[in-house]
Backbone as CSV, one residue per row, in Angstrom:
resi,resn,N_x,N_y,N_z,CA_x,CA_y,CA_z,C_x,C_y,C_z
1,UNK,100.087,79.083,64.642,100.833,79.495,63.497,100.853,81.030,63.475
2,UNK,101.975,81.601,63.273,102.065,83.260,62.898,102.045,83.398,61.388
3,UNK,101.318,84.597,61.761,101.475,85.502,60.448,102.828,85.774,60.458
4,UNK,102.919,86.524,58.962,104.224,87.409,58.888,104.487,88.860,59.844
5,UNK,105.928,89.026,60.016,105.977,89.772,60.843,105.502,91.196,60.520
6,UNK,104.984,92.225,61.515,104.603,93.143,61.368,105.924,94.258,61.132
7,UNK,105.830,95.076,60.054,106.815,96.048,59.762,107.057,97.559,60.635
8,UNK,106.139,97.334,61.357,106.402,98.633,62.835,105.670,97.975,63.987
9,UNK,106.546,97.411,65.214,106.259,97.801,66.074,106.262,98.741,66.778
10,UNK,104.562,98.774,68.008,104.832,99.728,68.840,105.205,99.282,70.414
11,UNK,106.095,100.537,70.486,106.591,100.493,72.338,105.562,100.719,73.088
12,UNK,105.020,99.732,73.984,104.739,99.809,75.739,105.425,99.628,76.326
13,UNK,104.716,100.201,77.670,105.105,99.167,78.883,104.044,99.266,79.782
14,UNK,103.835,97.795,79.892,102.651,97.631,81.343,102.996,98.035,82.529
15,UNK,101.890,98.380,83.119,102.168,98.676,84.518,101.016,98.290,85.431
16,UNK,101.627,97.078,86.273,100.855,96.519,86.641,100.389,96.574,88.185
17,UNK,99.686,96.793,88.486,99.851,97.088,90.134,99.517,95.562,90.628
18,UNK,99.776,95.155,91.312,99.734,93.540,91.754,99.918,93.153,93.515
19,UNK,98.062,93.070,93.948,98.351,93.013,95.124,98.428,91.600,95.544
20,UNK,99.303,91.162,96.482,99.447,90.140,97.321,99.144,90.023,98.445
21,UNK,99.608,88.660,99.134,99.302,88.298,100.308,99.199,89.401,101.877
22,UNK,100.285,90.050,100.964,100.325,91.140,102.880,100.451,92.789,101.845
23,UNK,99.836,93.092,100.842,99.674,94.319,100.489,99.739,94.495,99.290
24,UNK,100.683,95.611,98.294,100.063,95.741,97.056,101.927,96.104,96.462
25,UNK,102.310,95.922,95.053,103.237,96.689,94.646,102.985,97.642,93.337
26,UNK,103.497,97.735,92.829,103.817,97.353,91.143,104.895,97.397,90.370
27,UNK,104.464,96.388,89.157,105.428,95.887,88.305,105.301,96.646,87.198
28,UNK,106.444,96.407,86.451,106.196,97.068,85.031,106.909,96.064,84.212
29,UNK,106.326,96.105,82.834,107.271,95.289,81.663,106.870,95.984,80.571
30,UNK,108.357,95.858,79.829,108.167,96.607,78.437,107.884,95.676,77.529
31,UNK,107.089,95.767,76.169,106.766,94.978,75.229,106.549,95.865,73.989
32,UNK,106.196,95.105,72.661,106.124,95.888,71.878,105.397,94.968,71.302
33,UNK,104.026,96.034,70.689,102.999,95.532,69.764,102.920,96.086,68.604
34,UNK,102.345,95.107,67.499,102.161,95.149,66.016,100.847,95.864,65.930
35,UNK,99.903,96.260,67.114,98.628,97.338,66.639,98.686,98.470,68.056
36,UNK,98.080,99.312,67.708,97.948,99.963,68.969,96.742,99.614,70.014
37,UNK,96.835,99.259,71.023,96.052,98.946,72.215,94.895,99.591,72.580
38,UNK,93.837,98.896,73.486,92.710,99.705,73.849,92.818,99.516,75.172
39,UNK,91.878,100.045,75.863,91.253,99.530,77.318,90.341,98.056,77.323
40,UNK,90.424,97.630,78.135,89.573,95.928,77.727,90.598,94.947,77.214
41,UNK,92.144,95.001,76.413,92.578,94.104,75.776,93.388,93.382,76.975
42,UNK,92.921,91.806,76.642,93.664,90.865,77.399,95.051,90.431,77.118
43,UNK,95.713,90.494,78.143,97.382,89.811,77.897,97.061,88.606,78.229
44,UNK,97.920,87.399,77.522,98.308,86.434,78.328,99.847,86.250,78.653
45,UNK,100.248,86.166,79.622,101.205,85.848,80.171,101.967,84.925,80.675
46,UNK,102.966,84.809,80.478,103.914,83.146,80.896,103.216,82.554,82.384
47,UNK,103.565,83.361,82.949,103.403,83.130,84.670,101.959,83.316,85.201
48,UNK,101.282,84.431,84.853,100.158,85.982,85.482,99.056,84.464,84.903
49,UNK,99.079,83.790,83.422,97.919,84.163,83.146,97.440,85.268,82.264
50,UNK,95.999,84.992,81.967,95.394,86.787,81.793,95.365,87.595,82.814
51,UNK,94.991,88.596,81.821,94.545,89.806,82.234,94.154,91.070,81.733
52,UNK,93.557,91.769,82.080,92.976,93.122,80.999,93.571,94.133,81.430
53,UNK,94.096,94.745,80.454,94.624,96.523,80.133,92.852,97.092,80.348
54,UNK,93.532,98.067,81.648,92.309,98.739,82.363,92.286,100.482,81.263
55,UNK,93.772,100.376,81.502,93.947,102.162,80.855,94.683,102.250,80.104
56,UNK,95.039,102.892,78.380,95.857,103.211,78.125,96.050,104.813,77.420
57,UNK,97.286,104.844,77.571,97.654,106.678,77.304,98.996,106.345,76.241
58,UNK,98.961,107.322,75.385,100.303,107.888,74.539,100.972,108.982,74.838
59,UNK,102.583,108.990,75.336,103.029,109.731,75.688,103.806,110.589,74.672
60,UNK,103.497,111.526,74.343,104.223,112.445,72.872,105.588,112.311,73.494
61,UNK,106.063,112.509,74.539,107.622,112.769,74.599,108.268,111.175,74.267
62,UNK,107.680,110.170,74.901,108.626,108.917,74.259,108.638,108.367,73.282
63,UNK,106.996,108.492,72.633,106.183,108.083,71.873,106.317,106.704,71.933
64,UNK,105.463,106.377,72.631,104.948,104.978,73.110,103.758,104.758,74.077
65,UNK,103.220,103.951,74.288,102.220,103.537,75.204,102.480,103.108,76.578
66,UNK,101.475,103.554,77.204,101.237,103.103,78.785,100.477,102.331,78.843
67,UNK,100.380,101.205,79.591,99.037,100.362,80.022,98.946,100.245,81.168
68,UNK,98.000,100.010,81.788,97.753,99.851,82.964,96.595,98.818,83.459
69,UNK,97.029,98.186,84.232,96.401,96.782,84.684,96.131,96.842,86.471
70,UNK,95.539,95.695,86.751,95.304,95.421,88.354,95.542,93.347,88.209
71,UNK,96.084,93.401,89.374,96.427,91.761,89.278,96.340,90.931,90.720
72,UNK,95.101,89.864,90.991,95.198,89.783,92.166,95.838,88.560,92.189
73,UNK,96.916,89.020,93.237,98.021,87.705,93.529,97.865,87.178,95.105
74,UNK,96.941,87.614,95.784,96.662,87.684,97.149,97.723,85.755,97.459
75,UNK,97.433,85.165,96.703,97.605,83.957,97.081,99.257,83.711,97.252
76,UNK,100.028,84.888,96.578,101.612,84.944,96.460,101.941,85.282,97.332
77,UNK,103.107,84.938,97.639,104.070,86.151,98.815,104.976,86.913,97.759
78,UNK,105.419,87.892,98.066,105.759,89.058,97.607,107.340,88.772,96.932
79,UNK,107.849,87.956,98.426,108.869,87.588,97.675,109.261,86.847,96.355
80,UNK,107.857,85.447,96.387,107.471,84.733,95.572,107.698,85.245,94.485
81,UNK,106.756,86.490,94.237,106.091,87.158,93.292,107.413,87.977,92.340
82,UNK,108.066,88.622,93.277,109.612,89.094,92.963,110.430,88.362,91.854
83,UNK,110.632,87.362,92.587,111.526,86.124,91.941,111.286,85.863,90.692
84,UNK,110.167,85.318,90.821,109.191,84.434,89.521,109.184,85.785,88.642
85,UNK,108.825,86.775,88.696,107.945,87.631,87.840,109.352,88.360,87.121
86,UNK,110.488,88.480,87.850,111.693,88.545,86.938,112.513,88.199,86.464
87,UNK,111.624,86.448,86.200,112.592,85.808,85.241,111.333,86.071,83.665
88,UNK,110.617,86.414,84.193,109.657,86.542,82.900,109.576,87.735,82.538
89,UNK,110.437,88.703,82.836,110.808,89.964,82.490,109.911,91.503,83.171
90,UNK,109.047,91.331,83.853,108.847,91.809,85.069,109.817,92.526,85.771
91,UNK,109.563,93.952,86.378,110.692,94.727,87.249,109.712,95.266,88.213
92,UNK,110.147,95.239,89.319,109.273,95.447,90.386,109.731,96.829,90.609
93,UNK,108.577,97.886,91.252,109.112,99.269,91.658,109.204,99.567,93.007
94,UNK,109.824,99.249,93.532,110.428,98.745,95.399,109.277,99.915,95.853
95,UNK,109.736,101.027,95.236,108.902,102.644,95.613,107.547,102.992,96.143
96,UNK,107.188,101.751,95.323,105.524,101.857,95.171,104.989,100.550,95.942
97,UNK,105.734,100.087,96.924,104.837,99.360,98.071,104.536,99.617,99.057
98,UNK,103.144,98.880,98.925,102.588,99.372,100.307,102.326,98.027,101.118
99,UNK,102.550,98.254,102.380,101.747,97.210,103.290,100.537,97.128,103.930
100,UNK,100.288,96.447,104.581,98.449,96.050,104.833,97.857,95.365,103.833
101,UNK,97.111,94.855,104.742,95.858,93.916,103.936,94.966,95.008,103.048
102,UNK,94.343,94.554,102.148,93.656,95.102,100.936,91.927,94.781,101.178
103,UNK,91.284,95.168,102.280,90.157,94.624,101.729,89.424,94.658,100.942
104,UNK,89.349,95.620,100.311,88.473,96.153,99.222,88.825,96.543,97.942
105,UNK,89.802,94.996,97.382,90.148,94.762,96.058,88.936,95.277,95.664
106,UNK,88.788,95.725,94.335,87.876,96.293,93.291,87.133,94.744,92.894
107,UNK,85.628,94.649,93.033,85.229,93.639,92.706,85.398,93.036,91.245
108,UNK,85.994,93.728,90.259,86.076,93.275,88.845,87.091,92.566,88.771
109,UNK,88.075,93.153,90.039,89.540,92.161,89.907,89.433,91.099,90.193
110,UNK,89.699,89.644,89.043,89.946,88.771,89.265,90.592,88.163,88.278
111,UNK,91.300,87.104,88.476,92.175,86.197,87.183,90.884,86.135,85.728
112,UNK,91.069,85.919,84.890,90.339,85.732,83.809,89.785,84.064,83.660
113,UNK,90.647,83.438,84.097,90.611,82.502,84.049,90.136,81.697,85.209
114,UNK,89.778,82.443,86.070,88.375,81.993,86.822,87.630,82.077,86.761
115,UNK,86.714,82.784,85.838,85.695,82.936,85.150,84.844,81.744,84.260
């Protein structure tokens, strides 16, 4: 059940770096929240699952929020990941891929929901 709606939202947008099967990209999605965000707060997501906002910053010129996340998709292919992730409003940044294997994902990264 929802509450009533909140009378100001605020602008983000996540930014998610999301490595896969043969390397790493990132995504971004815009959203807008009824409080302002911390570091530690979990999204859940249509597709992803959780996940935790690692960083966030306020930018005076847009005035809105940044978040920033890590997402291990090792199990996706990229293309997979493409497809799916922009019908759920997801935009991939072609710019920011890299190839190679990842060995040394950050040990904290993992789904939430393997836990």
């Amino acid at each position: 059940m929802r509450s009533q709606s909140p009378t100001h939202l605020l602008a983000a947008e996540i930014s998610l770096h999301f490595y896969h099967s043969k390397g790493s990209t990132k995504f971004v999605r815009n959203v807008e929240l009824p409080f302002a965000p911390q570091p530690g707060l979990d999204f859940i997501d249509e597709l992803l699952g959780e996940f935790r906002i690692e960083h966030v910053a306020w930018s005076l010129q847009t005035e809105s929020f940044y978040l920033q996340s890590r997402y291990d998709g090792r199990h996706w292919l990229l293309r997979d990941a493409v497809r799916k992730l922009k019908k759920f409003g997801w935009e991939e940044l072609k710019e920011l891929r890299e190839a190679g294997h990842h060995e040394e994902i950050p040990s904290n990264l993992r789904k939430l929901s393997d836990s």
